[in-house]
C-alpha positions as CSV (number, residue, x, y, z in Angstrom):
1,X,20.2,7.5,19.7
2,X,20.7,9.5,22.9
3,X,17.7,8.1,24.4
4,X,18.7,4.5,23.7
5,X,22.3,5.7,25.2
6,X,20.6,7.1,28.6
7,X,18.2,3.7,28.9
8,X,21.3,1.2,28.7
9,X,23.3,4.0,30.7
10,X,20.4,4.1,33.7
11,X,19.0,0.1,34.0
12,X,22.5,-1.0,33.4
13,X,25.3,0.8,34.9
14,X,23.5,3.6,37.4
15,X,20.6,0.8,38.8
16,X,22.5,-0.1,41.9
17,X,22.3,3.9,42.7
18,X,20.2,4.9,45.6
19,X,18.9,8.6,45.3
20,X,18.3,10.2,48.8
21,X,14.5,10.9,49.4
22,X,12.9,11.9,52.7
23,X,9.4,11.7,53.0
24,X,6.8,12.6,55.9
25,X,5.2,10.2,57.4
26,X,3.1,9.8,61.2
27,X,4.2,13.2,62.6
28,X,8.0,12.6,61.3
29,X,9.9,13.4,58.8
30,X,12.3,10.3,57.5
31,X,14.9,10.0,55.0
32,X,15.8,7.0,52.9
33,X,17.4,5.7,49.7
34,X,15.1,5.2,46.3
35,X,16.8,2.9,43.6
36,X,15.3,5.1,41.6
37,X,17.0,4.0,38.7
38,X,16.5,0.2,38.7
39,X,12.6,1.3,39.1
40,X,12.3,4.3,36.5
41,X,14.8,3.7,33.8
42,X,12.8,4.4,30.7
43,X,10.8,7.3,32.5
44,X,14.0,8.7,33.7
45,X,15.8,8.8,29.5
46,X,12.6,9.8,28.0
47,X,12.4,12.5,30.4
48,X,15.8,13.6,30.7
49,X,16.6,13.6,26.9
50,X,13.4,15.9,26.6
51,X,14.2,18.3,28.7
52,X,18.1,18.4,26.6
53,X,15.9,18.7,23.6
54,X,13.6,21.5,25.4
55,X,16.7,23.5,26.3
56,X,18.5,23.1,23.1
57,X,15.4,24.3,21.5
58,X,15.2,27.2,23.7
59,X,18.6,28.1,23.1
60,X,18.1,28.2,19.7
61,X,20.9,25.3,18.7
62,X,18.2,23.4,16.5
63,X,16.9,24.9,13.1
64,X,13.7,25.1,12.3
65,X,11.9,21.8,11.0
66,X,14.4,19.9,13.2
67,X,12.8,16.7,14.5
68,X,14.9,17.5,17.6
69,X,13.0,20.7,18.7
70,X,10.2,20.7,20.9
71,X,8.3,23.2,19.5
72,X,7.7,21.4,16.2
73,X,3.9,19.9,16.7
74,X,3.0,22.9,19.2
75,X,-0.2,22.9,17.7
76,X,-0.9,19.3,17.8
77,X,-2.2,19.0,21.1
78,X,-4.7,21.9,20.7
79,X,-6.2,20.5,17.6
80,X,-6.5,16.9,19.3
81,X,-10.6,16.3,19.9
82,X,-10.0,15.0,23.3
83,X,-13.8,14.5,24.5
84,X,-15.5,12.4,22.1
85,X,-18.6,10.8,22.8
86,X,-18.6,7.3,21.1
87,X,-22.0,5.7,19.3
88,X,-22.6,2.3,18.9
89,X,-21.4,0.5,15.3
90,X,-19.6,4.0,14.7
91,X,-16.9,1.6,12.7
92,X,-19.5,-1.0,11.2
93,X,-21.0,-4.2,12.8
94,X,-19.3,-6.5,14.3
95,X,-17.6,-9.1,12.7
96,X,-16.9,-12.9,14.4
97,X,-14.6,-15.3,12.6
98,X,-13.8,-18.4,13.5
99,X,-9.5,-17.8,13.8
100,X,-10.9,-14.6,16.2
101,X,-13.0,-16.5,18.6
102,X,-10.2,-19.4,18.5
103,X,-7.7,-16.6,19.0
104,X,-9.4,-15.5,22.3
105,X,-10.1,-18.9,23.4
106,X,-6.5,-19.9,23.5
107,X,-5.4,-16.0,25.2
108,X,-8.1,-17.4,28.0
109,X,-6.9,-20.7,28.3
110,X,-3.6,-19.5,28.4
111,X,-4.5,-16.9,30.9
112,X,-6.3,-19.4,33.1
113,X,-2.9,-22.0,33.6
114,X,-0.8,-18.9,34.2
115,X,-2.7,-17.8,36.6
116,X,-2.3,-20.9,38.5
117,X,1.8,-20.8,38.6
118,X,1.3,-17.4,40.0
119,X,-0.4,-18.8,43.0
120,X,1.9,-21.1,43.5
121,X,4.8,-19.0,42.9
122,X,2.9,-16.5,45.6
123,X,2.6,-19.4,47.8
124,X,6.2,-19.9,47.4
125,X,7.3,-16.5,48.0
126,X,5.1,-15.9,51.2
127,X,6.3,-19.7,52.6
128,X,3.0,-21.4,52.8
129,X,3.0,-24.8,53.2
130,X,0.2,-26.1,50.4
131,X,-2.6,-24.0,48.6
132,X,-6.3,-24.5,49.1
133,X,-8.7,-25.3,46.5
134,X,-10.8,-22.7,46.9
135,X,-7.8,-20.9,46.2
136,X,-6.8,-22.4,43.3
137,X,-10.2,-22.2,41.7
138,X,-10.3,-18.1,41.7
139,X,-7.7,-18.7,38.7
140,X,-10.8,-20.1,36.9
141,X,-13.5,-18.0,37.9
């Protein structure tokens, strides 16, 4: 529930905030403003009500066999086979039905015609005048 508060809290009411940030760049140093909010608001609650759970847990204020405390699947990540070397037909053959290959066919089709308003709405965007074929046909291709 916290999390959920944070998200609406950060994209909704804090996104117009600009965090200072200075970066070096060409020699210089220069400091501007990040909207880091309006870019990062799910990062940012996930994060943030993690790091409440991580201290609240190292505080002691959640029992054990809370779902709250960070220290519940400890384990889980050193038990996790993270290098696997995949064979070929390790889950059976492969199998082809017609509503799967009629599936993909429409999410290329589809994918195909949107392409297309994205060039134009490129186009649009960077004030050209008219697309040229050539153009248009890398939607296709």
């Amino acid at each position: 529930m916290g999390t959920v508060l944070l998200l609406v809290l950060f994209s909704q009411y804090m996104r117009d905030l600009h965090l200072p940030i200075c970066v070096y760049r060409s020699g210089g140093c220069r400091c501007g403003r990040l909207p880091f909010f309006k870019l990062f608001p799910v990062l940012s609650a996930i994060v943030f009500m993690w790091a409440l759970c991580a201290a609240l847990t190292a505080a002691g204020v959640f029992p054990e066999g809370s779902p709250a405390r960070t220290d519940a699947r400890a384990g889980l990540l050193a038990r996790a086979p993270w290098v696997r070397v995949p064979y070929p037909f390790q889950w059976g053959w492969p199998r082809f039905t017609v509503a799967g290959v009629v599936g993909m066919l429409a999410g290329v089709v589809a994918s195909a015609i949107e392409s297309v308003g994205d060039y134009y709405a490129c186009a649009r965007q960077e004030e050209l005048e008219r697309i040229l074929l050539k153009e248009k046909k890398r939607a296709f291709v």
